[in-house]
N, C-alpha and C positions, 0 to 999 in steps of 0.2 A: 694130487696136485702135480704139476708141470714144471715145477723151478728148472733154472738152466736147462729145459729143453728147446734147443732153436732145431728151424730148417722145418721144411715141409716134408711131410709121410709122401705125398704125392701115390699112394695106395700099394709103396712098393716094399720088399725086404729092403733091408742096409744093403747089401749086394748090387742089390738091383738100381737102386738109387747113385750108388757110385760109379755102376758102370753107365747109366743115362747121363752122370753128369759127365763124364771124361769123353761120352759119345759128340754128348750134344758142344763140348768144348770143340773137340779136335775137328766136327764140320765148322765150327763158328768160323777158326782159323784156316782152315783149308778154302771157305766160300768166301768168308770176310759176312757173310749174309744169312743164314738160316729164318724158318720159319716153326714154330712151338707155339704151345699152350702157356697164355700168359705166364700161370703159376712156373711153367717148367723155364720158363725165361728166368723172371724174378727169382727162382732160386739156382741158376745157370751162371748170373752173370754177376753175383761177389769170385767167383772160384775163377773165371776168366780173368775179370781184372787183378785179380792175386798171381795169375801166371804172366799177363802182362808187365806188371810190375816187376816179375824177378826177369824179364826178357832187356827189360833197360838196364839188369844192373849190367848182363851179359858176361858174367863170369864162370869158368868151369862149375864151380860151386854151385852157382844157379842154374845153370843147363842143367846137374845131375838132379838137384832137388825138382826141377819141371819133369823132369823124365819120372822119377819117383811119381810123383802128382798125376800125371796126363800120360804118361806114356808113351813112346814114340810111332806112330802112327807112321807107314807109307802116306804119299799121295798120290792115287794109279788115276790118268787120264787117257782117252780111250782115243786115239789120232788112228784114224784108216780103218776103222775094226781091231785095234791091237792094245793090249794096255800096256802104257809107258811110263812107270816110276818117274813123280817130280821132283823126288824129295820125300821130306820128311814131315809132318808136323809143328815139329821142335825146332826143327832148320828153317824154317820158313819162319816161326815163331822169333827167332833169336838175330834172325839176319834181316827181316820187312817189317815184322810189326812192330817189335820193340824198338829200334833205331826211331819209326815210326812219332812215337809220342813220346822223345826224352825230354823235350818241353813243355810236354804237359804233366800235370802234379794228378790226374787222376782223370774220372769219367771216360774212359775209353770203348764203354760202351751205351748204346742209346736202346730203348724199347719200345715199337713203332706199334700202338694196337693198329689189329686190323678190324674191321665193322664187318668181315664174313664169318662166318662160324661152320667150325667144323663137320665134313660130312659124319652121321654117326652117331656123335655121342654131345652134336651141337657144343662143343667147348669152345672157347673165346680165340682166336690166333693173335699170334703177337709176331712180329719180325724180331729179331733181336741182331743188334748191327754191331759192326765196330766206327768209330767215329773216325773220320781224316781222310777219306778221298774225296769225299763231297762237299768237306769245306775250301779246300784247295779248289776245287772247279767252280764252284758259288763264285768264290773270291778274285777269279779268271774273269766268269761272267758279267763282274760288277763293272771291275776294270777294262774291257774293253765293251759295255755296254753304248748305248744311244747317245748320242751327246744331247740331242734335243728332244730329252724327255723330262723336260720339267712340267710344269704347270702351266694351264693357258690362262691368259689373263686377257681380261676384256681390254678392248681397242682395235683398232683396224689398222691391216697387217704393215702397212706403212710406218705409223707409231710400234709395231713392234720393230718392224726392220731398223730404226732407228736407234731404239735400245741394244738390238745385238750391234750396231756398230761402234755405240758407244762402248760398249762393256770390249769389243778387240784388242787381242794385245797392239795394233797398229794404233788405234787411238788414243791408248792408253801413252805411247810414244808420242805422238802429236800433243798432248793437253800440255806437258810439263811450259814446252816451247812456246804454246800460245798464253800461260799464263806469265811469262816472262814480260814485264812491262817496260817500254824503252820511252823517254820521252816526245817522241814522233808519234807515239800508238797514245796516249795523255792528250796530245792537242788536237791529233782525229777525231778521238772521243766527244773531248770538249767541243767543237766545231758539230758536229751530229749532236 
């Protein structure tokens, strides 16, 4: 029987499982982007958001217990032919991505399948992301989208030109004033 057995074998020692997960952690946060095997996602990304979370509380206390956890990782990037230290994992973790989501109560990561499958051993790919650059740019996107991307509605564009000038803030300024009724505009009326 299995009682209290969680987490996927994923075919490896305990060793080997721990060091895939703090691997496939510490690119998450280095790229913001990796790509794995669904399964290595799915079981990848409670242990990320468990490091996220202690990244919001941002206390010495929780830096050391991340560093216990995930361990601190360089970030070497490669400008000219040369590797150039950007940091750290942890540093990066504690100073962009936790500040990142203090308003958000959780979900900080998403699992994108991919429909190609792996060269090899044909296994299923998955993206696995962190959530919040791409709502912020959606959300850009929206706000300075098309203005006249509504819906067309039948009539000839005359009849529509006429609705957009009714619905302008300018006319909207004119209606208050023409509906203002003065006795001289009453005996017009009545005479027509």
């Amino acid at each position: 029987m299995r009682h209290r057995v969680a987490g996927r074998e994923l075919s490896r020692t305990s060793e080997h499982r721990l060091a895939l997960r703090r691997n496939l952690v510490a690119s998450l946060f280095e790229h913001e982007t990796i790509s794995t095997t669904i399964q290595k996602a799915k079981e990848v990304k409670p242990f990320a958001e468990k490091l996220i979370t202690l990244a919001k509380q941002g206390t010495l206390s929780a830096r050391r217990r991340a560093i216990a956890l995930l361990g601190n990782r360089n970030i070497i990037a490669f400008e000219e032919g040369n590797a150039v230290s950007k940091g750290t994992v942890i540093g990066k973790l504690f100073s962009d991505i936790g500040p990142r989501y203090l308003d958000r109560l959780g979900g900080y990561t998403r699992i994108i399948r991919l429909s190609m499958r792996r060269l090899g051993d044909n296994g299923q790919l998955a993206l696995l992301q962190l959530v919040g650059k791409e709502e912020t740019a959606k959300k850009e996107e929206k706000s300075s989208g098309r203005k006249g991307s509504a819906k067309k509605t039948r009539g000839t564009k005359v009849e529509q030109s006429a609705k957009t000038v009714e619905t302008s803030p300018v006319a909207e300024l004119k209606k208050p004033k023409e509906a203002e009724k003065t006795p001289e505009t009453d005996k017009k009326a009545e005479q027509q």
